[in-house]
C-alpha positions as CSV (number, residue, x, y, z in Angstrom):
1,X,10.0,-6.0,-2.2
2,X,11.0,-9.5,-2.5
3,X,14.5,-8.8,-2.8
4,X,14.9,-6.8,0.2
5,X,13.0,-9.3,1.6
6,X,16.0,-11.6,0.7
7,X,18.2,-9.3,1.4
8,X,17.5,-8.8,4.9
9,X,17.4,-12.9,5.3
10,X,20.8,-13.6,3.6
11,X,22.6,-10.6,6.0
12,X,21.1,-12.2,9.0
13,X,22.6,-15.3,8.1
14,X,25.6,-13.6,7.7
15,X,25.4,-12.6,11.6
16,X,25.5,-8.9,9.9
17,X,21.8,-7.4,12.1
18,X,22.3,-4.1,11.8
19,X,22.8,-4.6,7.9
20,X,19.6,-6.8,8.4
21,X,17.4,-4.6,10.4
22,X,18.4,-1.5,7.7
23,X,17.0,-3.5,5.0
24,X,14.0,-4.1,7.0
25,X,13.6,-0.7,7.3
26,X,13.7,-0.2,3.4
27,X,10.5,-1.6,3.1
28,X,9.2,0.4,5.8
29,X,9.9,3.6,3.8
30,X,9.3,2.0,0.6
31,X,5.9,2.0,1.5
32,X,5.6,5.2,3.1
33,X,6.9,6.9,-0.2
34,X,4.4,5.2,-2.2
35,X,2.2,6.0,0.3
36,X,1.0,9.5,-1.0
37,X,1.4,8.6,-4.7
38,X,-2.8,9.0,-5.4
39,X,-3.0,9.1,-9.0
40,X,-2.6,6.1,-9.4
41,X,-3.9,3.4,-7.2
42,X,-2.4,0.7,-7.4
43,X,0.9,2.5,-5.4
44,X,-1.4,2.6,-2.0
45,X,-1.8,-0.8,-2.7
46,X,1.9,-1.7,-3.2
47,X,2.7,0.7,-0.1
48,X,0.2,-1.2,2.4
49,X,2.2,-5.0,0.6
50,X,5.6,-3.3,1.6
51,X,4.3,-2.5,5.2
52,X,3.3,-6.0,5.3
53,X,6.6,-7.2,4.0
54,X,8.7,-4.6,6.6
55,X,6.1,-6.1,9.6
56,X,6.9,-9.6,8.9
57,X,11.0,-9.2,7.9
58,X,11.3,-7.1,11.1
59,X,9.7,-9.9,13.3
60,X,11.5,-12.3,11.9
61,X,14.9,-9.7,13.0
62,X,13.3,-9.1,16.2
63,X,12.9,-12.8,17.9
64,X,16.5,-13.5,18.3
65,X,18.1,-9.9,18.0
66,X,21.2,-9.5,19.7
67,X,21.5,-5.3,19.1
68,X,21.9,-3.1,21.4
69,X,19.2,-0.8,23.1
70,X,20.5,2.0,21.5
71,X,21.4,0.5,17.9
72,X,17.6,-0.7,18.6
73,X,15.7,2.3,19.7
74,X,17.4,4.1,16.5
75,X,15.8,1.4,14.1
76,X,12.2,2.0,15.8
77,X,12.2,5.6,15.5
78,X,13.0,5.1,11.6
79,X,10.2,2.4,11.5
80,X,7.9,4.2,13.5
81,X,7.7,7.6,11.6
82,X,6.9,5.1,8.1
83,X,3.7,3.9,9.3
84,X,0.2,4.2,7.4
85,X,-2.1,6.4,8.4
86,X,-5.9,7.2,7.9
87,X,-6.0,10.6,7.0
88,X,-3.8,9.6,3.7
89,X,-6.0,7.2,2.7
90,X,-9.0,9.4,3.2
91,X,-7.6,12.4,1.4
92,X,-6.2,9.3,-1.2
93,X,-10.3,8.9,-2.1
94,X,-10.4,12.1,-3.5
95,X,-7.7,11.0,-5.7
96,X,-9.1,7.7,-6.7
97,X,-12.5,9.7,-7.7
98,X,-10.3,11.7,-10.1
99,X,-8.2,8.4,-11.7
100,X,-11.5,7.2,-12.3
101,X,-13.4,10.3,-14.1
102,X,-10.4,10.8,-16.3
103,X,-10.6,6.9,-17.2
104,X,-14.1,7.6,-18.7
105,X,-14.1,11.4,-19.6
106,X,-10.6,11.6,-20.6
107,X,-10.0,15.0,-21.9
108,X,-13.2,16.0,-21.4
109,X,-13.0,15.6,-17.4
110,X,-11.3,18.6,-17.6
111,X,-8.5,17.5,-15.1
112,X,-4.6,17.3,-16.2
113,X,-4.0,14.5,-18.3
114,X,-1.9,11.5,-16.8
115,X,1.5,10.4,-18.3
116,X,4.0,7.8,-17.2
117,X,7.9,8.5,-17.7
118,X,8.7,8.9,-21.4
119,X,5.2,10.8,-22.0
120,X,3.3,7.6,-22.2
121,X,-0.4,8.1,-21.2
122,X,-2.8,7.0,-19.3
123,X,-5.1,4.1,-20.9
124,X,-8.7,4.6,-21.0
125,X,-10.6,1.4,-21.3
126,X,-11.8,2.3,-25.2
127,X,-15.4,2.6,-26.1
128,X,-17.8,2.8,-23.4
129,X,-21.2,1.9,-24.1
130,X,-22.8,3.0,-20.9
131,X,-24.0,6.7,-19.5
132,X,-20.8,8.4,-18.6
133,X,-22.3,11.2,-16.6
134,X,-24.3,8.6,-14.6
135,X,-21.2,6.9,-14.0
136,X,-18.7,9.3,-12.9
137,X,-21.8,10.1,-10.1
138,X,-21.9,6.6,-8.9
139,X,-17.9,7.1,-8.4
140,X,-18.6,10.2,-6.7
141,X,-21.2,8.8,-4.3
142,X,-19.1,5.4,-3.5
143,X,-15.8,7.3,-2.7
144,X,-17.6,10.0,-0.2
145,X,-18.7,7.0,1.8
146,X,-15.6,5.6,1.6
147,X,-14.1,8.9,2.6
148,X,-16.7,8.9,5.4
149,X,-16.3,5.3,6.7
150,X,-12.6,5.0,6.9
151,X,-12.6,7.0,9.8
152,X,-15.0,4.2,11.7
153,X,-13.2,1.1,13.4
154,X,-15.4,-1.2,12.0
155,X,-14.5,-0.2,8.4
156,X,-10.9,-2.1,9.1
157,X,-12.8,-5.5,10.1
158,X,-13.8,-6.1,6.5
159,X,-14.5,-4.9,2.9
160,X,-17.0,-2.3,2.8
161,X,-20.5,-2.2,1.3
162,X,-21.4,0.4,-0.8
163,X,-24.9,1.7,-0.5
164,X,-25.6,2.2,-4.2
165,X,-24.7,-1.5,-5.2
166,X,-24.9,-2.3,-8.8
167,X,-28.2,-3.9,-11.0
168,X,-27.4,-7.8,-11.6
169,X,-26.9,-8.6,-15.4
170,X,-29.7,-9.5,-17.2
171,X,-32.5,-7.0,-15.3
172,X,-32.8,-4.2,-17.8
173,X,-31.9,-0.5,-16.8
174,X,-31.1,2.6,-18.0
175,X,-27.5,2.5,-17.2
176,X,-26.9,-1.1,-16.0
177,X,-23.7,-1.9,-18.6
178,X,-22.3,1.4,-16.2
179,X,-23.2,0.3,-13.0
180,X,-21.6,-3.3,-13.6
181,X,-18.6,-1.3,-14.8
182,X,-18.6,0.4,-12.0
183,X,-18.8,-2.8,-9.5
184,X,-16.1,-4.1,-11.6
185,X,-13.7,-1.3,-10.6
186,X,-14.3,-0.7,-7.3
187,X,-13.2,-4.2,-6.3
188,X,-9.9,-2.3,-6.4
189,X,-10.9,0.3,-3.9
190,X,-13.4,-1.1,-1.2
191,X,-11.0,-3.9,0.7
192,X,-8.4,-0.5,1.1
193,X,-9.7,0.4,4.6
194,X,-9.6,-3.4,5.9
195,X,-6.1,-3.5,4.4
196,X,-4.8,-0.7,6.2
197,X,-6.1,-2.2,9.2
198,X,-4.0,-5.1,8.8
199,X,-1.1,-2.5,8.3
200,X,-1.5,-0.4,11.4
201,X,-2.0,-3.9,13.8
202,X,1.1,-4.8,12.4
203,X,3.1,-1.7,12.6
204,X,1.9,-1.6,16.4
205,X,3.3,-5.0,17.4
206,X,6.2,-4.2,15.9
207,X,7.0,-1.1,17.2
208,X,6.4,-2.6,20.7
209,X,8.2,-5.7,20.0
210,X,11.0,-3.1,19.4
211,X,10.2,-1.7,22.7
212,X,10.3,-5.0,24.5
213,X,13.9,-6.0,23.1
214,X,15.1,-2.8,24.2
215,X,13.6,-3.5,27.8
216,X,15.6,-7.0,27.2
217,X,18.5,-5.8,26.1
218,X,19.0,-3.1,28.7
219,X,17.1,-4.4,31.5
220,X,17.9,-8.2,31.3
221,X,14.1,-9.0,31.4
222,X,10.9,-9.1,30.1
223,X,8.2,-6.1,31.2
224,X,5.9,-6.8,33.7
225,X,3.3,-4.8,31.7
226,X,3.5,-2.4,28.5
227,X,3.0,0.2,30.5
228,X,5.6,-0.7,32.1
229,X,7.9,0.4,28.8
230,X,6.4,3.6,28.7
231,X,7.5,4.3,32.4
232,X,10.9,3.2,31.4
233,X,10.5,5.8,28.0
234,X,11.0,2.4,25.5
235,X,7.7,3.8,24.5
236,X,6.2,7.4,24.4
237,X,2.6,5.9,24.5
238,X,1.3,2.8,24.5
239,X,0.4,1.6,21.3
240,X,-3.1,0.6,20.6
241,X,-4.9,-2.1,18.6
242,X,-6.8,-0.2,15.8
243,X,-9.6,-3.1,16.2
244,X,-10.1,-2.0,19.7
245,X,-9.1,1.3,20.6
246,X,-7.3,-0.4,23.6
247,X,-4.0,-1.7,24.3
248,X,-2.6,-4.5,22.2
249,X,-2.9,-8.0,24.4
250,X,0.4,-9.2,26.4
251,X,0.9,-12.1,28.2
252,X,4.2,-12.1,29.8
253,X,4.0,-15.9,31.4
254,X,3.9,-16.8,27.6
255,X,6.0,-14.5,26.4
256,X,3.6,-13.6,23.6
257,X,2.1,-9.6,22.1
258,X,-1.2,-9.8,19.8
259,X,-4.0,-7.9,18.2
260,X,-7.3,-9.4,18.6
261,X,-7.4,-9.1,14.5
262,X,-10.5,-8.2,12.0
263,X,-12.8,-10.9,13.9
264,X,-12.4,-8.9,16.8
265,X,-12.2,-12.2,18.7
266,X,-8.9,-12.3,21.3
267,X,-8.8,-16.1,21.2
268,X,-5.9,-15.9,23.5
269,X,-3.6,-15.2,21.0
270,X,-4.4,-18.0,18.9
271,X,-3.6,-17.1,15.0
């Protein structure tokens, strides 16, 4: 990701934008092919970074572009089909249950065993000294709410908070050395929704930034409104703010497009 990071920056130097913007666009798809890799996942995390690294590339790209509207309008049609979506990451959850029974079943999960390339397999985390059952049921109950509250808007403001939270260390239980194993993994999987959040604000400013430079480049002005760019079909619809449900914030005296982020707080456009 770095490197078409650096890639992208060295072509613009080299006044070579469409060589630029294509690199941009790598990322874009990098993520959105590691996008539906679920078994293991740590590539949904990697997709949402290389979203993150396309988002801020392409803004960088877009603030001084000099393209045309059409060499534009191709690069936002490629960008806008690579974008995150919640129905992946819910059906991911049922993956991520799976990962995690096989870590602590293994064979005995009953579920195909996983290899990397060259046949090497999947590491379990060696002796467990906890109730495995019991376990793999706290799993089951954490990512069926997950699965249920990714769909809610508020589940992209922050890191959600599972109901059956885990027994602190030192209070004696039946299965407490599970439950704190538990905790300990799904770290990995609660901030996904509020991540993804972060992703699909992004990819909306960006595919209407794209819109606006086409309005530029064609137009020789600014829109009056966004609405405006879907009347002059830069834009098929408006594109939202997944904090809101409404349309992302423009200002055209400032010149300036925002999200009111994951405090739900406008602030102007403050950062």
């Amino acid at each position: 990701l770095r490197l078409k990071q650096a890639e992208a920056a060295y072509l613009s130097r080299r006044m070579q934008e469409e060589e630029a913007f294509t690199a941009a666009i790598d990322l874009a798809e990098i993520g959105w092919r590691l996008e539906p890799l679920w078994a293991w996942p740590s590539c949904y995390q990697r997709s949402l970074e290389a979203q993150n690294c396309a988002a801020q590339t392409l803004a960088d790209l877009l603030r001084q572009t000099k393209l045309s509207e059409a060499t534009l309008r191709q690069f936002q049609r490629q960008f806008s089909v690579c974008q995150p979506s919640v129905e992946l990451l819910e059906g991911a959850m049922n993956a991520f249950y799976v990962h995690e029974k096989k870590l602590i079943l293994g064979p005995k999960s009953g579920e195909l065993a996983d290899t990397m390339p060259g046949g090497a397999q999947l590491q379990r985390p060696g002796r467990l000294f906890f109730k495995s059952n019991e376990t793999v049921q706290l799993f089951a109950d954490a990512f069926r709410q997950l699965r249920d509250e990714a769909k809610a808007p508020l589940a992209q403001t922050s890191e959600i908070r599972l109901k059956n939270a885990p027994t602190a260390r030192g209070t004696f239980q039946p299965n407490t050395e599970g439950q704190l194993y538990f905790a300990r993994r799904m770290k990995i999987y609660t901030p996904l929704p509020a991540f993804l959040g972060l992703a699909r604000a992004r990819g909306n400013l960006i595919i209407t930034l794209f819109a606006i430079r086409r309005c530029i480049a064609e137009q020789k002005t600014l829109p009056a409104t966004l609405e405006q760019l879907r009347t002059f079909n830069y834009l098929l619809d408006v594109p939202v703010d997944p904090y809101t449900g409404a349309p992302l914030q423009y200002h055209l005296g400032r010149g300036l497009l925002w999200s009111v982020g994951n405090d739900l707080k406008s602030a102007g456009g403050l950062p």
